[in-house]
C-alpha positions in Angstrom: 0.0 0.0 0.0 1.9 3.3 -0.8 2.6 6.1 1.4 2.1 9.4 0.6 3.6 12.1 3.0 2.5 16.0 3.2 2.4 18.7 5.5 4.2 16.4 8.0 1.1 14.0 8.1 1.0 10.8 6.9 -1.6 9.2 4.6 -1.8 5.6 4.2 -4.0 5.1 0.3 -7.1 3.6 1.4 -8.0 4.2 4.1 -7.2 8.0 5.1 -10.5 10.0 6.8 -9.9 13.4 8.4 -12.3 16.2 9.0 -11.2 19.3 10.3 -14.4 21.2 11.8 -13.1 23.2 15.0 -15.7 23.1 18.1 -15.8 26.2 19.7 -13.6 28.8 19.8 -10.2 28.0 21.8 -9.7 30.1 25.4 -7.5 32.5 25.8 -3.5 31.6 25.8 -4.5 28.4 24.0 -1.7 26.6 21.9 -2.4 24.4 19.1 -0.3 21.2 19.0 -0.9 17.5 17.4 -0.7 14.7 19.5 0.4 11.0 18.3 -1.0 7.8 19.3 0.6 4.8 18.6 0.4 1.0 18.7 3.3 -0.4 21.1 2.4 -3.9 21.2 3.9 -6.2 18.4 0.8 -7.7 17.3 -1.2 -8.2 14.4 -4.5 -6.8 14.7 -7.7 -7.1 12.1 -9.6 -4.8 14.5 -8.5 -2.5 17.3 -11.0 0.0 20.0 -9.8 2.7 22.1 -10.4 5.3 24.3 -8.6 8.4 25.2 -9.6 10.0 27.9 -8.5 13.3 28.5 -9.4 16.1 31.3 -11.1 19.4 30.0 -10.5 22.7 29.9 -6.6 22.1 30.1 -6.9 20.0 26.9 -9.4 20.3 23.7 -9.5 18.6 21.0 -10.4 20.4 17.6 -13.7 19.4 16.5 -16.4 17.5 18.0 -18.1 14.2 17.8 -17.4 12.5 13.9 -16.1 15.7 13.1 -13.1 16.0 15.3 -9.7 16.6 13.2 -7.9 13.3 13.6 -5.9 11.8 10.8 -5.8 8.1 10.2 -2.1 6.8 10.1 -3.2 3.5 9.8 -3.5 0.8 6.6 -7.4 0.4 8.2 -10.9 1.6 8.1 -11.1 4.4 11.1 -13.4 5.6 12.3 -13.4 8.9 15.0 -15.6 10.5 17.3 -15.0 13.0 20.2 -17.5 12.8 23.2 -17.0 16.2 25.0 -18.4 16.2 28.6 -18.3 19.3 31.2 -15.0 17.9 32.5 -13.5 15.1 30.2 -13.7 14.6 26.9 -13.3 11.5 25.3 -11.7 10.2 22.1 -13.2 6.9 20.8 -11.2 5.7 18.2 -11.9 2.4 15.8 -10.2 0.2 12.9 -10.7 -2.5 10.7 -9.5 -4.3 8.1 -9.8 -7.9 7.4 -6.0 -8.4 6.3 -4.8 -6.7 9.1 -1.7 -4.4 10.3 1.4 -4.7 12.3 2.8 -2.8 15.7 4.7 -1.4 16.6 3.1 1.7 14.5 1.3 5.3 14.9 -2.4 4.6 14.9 -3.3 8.5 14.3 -2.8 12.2 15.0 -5.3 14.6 16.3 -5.1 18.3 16.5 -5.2 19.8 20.1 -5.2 23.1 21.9 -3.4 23.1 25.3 -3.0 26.2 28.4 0.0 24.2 29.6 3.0 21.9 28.1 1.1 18.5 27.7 2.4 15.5 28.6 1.1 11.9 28.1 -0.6 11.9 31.5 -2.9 14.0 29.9 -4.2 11.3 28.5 -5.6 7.7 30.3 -6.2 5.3 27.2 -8.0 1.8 27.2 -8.0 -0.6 24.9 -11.6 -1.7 24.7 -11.5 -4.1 22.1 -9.1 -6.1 19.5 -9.0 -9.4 17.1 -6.8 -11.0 14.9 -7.8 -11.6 11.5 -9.1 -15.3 12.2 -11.3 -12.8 14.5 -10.2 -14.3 17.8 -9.6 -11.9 20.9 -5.8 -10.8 21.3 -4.8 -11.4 24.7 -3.5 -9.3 26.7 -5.3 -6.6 24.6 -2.3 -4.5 22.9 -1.0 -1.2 24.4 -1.9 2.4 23.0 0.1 5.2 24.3 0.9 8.7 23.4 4.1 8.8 21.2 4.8 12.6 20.6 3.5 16.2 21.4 3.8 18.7 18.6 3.4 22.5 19.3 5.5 24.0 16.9 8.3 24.9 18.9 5.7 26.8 21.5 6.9 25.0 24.5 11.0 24.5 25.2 10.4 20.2 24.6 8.7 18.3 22.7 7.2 15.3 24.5 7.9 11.8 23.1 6.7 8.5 25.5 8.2 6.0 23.1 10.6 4.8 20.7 10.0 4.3 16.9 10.2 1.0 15.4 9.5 0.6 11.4 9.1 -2.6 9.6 8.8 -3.8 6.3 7.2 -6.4 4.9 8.2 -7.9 1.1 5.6 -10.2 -0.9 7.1 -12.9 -2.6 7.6 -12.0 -6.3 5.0 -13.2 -8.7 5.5 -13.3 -12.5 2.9 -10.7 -13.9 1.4 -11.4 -17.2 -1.3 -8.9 -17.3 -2.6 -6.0 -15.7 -6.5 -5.3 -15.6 -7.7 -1.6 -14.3 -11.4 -1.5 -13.1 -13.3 1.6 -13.0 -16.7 3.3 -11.9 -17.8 4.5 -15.2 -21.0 7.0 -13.5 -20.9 10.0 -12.3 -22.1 9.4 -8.7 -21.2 9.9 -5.0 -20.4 6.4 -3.1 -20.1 5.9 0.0 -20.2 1.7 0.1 -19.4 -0.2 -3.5 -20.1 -4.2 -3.6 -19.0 -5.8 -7.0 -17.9 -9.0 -8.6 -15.6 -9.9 -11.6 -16.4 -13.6 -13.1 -13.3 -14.7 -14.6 -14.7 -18.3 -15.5 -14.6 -17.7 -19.0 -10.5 -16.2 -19.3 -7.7 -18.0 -20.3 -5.9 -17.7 -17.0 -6.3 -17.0 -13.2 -5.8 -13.8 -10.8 -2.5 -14.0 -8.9 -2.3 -15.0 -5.7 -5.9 -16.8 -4.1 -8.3 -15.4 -1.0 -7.6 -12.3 1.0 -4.1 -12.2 -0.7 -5.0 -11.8 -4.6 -2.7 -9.4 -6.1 -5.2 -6.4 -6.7 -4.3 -2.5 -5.5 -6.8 -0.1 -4.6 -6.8 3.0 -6.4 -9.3 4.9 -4.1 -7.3 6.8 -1.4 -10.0 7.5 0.5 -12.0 3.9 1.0 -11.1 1.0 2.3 -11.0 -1.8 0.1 -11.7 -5.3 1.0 -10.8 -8.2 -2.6 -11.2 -11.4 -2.2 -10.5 -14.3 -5.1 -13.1 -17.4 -4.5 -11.1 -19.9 -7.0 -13.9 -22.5 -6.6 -16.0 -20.2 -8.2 -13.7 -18.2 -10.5 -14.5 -15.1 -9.2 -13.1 -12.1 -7.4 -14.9 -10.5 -5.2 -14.7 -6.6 -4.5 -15.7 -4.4 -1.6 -15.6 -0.8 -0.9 -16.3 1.4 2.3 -15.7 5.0 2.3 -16.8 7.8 5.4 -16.2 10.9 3.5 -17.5 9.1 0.4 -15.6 9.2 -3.3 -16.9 10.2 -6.8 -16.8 8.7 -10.2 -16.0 8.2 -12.8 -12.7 7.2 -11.4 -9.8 4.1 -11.1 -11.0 1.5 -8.6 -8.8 -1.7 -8.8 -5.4 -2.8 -10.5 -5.4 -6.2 -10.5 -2.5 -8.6 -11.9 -4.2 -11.8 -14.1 -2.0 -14.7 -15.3 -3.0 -14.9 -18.6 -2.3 -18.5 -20.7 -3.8 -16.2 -23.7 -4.2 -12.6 -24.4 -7.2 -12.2 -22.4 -10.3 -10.0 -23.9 -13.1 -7.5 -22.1 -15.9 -10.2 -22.7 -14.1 -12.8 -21.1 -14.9 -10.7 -18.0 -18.3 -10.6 -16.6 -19.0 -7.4 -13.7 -21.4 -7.6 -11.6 -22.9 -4.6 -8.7 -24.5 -6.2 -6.2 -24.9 -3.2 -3.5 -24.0 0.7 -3.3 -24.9 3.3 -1.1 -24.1 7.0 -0.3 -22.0 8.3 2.3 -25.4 9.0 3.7 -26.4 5.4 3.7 -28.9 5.9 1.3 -28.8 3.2 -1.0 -28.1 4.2 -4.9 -30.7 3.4 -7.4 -29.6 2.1 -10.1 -26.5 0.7 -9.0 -23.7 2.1 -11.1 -21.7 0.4 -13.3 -18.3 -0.8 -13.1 -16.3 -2.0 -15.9 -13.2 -3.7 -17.1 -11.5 0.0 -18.2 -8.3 -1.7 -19.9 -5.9 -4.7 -20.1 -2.4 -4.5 -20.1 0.2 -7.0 -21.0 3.7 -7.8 -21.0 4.4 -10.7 -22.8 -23.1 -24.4 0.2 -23.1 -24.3 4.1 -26.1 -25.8 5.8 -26.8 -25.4 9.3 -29.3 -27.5 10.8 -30.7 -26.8 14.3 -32.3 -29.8 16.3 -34.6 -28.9 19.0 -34.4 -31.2 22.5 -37.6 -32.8 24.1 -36.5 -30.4 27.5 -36.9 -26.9 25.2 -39.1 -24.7 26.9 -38.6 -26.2 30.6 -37.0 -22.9 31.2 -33.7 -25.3 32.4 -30.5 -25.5 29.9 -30.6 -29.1 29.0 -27.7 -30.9 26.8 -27.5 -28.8 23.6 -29.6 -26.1 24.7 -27.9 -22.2 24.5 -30.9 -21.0 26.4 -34.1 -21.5 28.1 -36.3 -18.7 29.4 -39.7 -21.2 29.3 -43.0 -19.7 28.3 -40.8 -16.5 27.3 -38.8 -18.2 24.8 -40.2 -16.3 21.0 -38.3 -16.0 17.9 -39.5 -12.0 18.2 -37.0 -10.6 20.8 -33.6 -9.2 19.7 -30.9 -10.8 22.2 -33.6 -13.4 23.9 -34.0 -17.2 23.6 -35.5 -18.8 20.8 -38.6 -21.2 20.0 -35.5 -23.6 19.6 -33.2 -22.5 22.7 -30.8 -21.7 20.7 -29.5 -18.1 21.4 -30.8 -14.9 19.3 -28.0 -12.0 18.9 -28.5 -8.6 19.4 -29.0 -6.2 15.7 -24.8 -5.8 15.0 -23.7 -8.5 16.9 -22.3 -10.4 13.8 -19.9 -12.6 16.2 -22.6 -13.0 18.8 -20.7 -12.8 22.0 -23.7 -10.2 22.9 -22.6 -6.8 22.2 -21.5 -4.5 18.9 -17.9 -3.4 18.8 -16.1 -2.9 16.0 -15.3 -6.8 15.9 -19.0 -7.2 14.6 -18.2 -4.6 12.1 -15.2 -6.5 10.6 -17.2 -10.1 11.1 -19.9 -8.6 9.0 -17.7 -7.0 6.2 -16.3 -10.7 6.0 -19.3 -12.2 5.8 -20.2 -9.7 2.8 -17.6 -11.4 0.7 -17.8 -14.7 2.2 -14.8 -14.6 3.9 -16.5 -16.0 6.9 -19.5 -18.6 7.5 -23.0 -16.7 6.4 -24.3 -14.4 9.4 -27.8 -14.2 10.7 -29.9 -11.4 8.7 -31.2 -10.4 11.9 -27.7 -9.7 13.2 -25.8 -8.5 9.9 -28.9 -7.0 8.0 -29.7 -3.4 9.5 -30.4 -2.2 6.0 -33.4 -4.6 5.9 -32.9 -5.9 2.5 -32.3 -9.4 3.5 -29.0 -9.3 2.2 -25.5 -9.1 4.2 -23.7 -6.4 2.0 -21.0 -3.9 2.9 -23.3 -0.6 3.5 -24.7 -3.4 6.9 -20.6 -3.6 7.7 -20.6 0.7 7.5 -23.8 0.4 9.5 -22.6 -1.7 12.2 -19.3 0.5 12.2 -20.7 3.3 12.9 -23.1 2.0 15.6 -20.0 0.6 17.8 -18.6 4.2 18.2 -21.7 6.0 19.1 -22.4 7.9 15.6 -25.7 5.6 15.0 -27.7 5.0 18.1 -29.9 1.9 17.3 -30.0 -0.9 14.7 -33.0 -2.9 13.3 -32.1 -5.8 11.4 -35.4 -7.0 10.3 -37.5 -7.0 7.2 -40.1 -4.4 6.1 -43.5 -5.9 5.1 -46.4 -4.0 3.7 -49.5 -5.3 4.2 -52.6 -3.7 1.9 -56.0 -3.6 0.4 -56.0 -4.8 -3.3 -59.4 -4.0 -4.4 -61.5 -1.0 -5.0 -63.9 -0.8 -1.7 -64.8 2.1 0.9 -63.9 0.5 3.7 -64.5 2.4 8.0 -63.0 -0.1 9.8 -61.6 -3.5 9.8 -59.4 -6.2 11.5 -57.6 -9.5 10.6 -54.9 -11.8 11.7 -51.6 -13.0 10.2 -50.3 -16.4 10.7 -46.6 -16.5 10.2 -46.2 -20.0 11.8 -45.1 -21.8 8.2 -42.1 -19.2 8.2 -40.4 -20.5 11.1 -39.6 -16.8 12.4 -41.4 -14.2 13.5 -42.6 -10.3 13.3 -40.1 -8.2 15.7 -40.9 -7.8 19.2 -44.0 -9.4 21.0 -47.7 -8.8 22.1 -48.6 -4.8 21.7 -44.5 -3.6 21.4 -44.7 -5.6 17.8 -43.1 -3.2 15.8 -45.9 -2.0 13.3 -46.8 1.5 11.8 -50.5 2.5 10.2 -50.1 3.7 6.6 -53.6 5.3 6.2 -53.8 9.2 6.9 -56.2 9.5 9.9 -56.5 6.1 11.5 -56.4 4.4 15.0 -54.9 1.2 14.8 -54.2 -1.2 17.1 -51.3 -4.4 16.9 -50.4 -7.3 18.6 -48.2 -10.2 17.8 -48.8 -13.3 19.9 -45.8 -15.6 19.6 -47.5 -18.8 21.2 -50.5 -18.8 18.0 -48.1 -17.2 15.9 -50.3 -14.9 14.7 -50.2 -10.7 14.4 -53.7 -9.6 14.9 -53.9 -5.9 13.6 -57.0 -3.8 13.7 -57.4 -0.3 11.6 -59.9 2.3 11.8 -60.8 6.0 10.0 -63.7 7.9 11.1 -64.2 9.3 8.0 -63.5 6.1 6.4 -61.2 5.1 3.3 -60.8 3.6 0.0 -58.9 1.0 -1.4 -56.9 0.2 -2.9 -54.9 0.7 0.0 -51.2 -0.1 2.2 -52.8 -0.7 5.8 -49.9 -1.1 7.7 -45.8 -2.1 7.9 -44.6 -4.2 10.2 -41.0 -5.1 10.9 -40.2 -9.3 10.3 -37.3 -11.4 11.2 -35.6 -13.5 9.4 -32.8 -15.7 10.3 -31.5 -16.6 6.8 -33.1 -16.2 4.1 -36.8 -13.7 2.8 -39.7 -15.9 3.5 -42.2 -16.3 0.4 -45.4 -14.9 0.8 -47.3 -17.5 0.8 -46.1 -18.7 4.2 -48.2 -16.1 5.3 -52.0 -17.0 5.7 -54.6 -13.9 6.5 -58.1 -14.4 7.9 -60.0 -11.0 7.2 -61.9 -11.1 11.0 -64.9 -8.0 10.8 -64.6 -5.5 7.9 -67.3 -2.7 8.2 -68.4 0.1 5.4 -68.7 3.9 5.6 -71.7 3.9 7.6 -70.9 0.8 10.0 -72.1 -1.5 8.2 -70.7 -5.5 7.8 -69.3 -5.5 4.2 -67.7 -8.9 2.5 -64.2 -9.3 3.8 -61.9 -7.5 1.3 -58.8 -9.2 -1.0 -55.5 -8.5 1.3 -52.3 -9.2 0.6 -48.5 -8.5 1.8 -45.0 -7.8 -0.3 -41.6 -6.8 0.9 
């Protein structure tokens, strides 16, 4: 990954984020310095958490929350936010990447202002979380200190806590018979890119196999995440950018061993997911082609439930088992099954969201790692695990998104003409195997028709959501009644696992009319 230095900052290509927005404005006798953090420990970490502590007024950062002006010196994702309280402020810092990165190594410089020479003991940092890239736990968690103070020459020292260590790591050399150049051919803001290249039909192979095929990213401000699956003949490609990047524009170089001289149409691109730096997802998709060629010469899981589930005692096999309460509608609680549900985010289920469940989920995106649960990796709701769920999850683990919902929008609605007052009816989800999100009258469910009352309730022992809408001054159909949140383990249920029994349906003036055609979609 190259290295580009300016302004004494350093900028690692891919994965550089800084925003300069300054909080405030700085007390008198202020002096504005940078401060260095860096990793100590010689380990290799796939994902690192920290916080720096630090007391207020003596020190202030510049900027607040995501805005705060740090400056990523690491070959990772980062991610920053600065929670400023009356007395301490504190820096939460995150990274990711699934191939990982080295220490000892600077982790990132932030811009301060200071009424005094600073010192480290102006800072207390904890590690709160770090993994490996087989995503196991590194213990002892590494050590973050402060390496250097940086005023300009304002104070008679410059404060350094540690010593610098550099190391370099050489590939093997690989004969290189081609090189192919991707690009985002629209003009368009991204913010998360998923995309595949289908080599089956080339006369050759990408060099190198996995995590380690020999492609570059050309984006210096996203993270970039390619993966070759050989079994399949395909390489597959994900993007994940904070401040976003525009095309058209260079995304990949990628080296192919070629037996022939390969052609565009031997290549078949595919776009699977995008989204704005906004999270908005971008429709359509944009394209990504094959820009030029240069040359030189199934997992299945099955889940057996014990005689015991449901005795609210953990038998042999059992993950859980709450009795009468176990439902398959709580986040976090015990399954029909006992086997344990996981919490929105919580892509490695050990029951909270750090920026480990972030990495787990960006791996899952490009089936690095075992499938994840949709309603653990799928806060977009699209039944899909894709890299904007990985930016989602991300920013939920440092505070910058306060609540996930991985579940399934489903609209429920009146297909024929009719003027309808009032009506009620029940939906039977028990051929699904899953259930709508939350229980009893917390089901989460929201009327779609201006003006009505409406009532819902999902009973998890019949399995059936009973929902009941009324409009005083009545309403005509066709109509969308209602949309209710549903969750799904792997997979979008069809619709015809759904049954609805149409209970009372009354006209304008009160009166019984025939039970209208219903029906839900996705």
């Amino acid at each position: 990954m190259a290295t580009v230095r300016s302004a004494n900052r350093v900028w690692l290509a891919g994965a550089a984020f800084a925003a300069v927005i300054a909080s405030g404005t700085p007390a008198a006798a202020q002096t504005a310095c940078t401060v260095t953090l860096r990793l100590t420990s010689a380990v290799t970490a796939a994902s690192l958490q920290l916080d720096a502590a630090y007391t207020r007024p003596g020190i202030e950062l510049v900027g607040s929350g995501p805005s705060v002006s740090c400056t990523n010196l690491a070959p990772a994702l980062p991610t920053f936010s600065d929670q400023d309280g009356t007395s301490q402020g504190v820096l939460q810092a995150a990274f990711i990447t699934p191939s990982g990165f080295s220490g000892p190594r600077d982790l990132v410089v932030c811009d301060v202002t200071t009424d005094h020479q600073p010192s480290p003991s102006d800072f207390a940092i904890t590690v709160t979380d770090a993994t490996d890239t087989g995503n196991n736990t590194i213990s002892p968690l590494p050590t973050v200190v402060v390496k250097s103070f940086d005023c300009n020459g304002a104070f008679s020292t410059t404060t350094t806590s540690t010593s610098t260590t550099t190391s370099t790591t050489i590939s093997d050399p690989t004969t290189t018979d081609c090189t192919l150049s991707f690009s985002l051919v629209d003009a368009v803001q991204v913010g998360s890119l998923q995309w595949s290249v289908d080599y089956a039909a080339a006369p050759g192979e990408f060099a190198g196999s996995a995590a380690s095929v020999q492609c570059t990213n050309k984006v210096s401000s996203a993270f970039a995440s390619l993966q070759d699956d050989e079994a399949h003949s395909r390489v597959n490609a994900a993007y994940i950018s904070l401040s976003g990047f525009t095309g058209p524009r260079l995304l990949a170089e990628c080296t192919f061993l070629a037996d022939d001289v390969p052609q565009v149409s031997d290549f078949t691109i595919a776009v699977s997911d995008a989204s704005s730096k906004q999270l908005q997802p971008i429709t359509p998709v944009p394209s990504v082609v094959l820009s030029s060629i240069d040359c030189t010469s199934d997992t299945t899981t099955t889940t057996t439930t014990m005689p015991e589930c449901g005795n609210g005692s953990i038998d042999a096999d059992e993950e859980c088992d709450d009795g009468p309460s176990n439902d398959n509608a709580t986040p976090g609680g015990c399954r029909l099954d006992c086997t344990q549900d996981r919490l929105c985010g919580d892509g490695d289920g050990n029951g909270a969201v750090n920026v480990i469940d972030a990495q787990w989920v960006l791996k899952a995106a490009i089936r690095l790692v075992s499938p994840c649960p949709l309603t653990a990796c799928d806060p977009t709701g699209d039944a899909l695990v894709t890299v904007g769920d990985a930016q989602r999850v991300l920013f939920k683990s440092v505070g910058l998104i306060p609540n996930l919902v991985c579940a399934l929008p489903i609209t429920l609605h009146v297909d024929q003409t009719i003027s309808l007052n009032s009506m009620a009816f029940d939906v039977n989800y028990g051929a699904t195997g899953e259930s709508f999100l939350n229980t009893d009258l917390a089901v989460d469910c929201t009327p779609l028709v201006g003006g009505a009352t409406a009532t819902f309730s999902n009973d998890c022992t019949t399995e059936t959501l009973t929902i009941d809408v009324a409009v005083p001054g009545g309403f005509t159909g066709p109509v969308d009644l209602a949309k209710c949140r549903f969750r799904a383990v792997n997979a979008k249920p069809d619709s015809d696992h759904f049954s609805i029994d149409v209970l009372q349906s009354t006209g304008p003036t009160g009166n019984p009319v025939p039970p209208p055609a219903l029906d839900l979609d996705y």
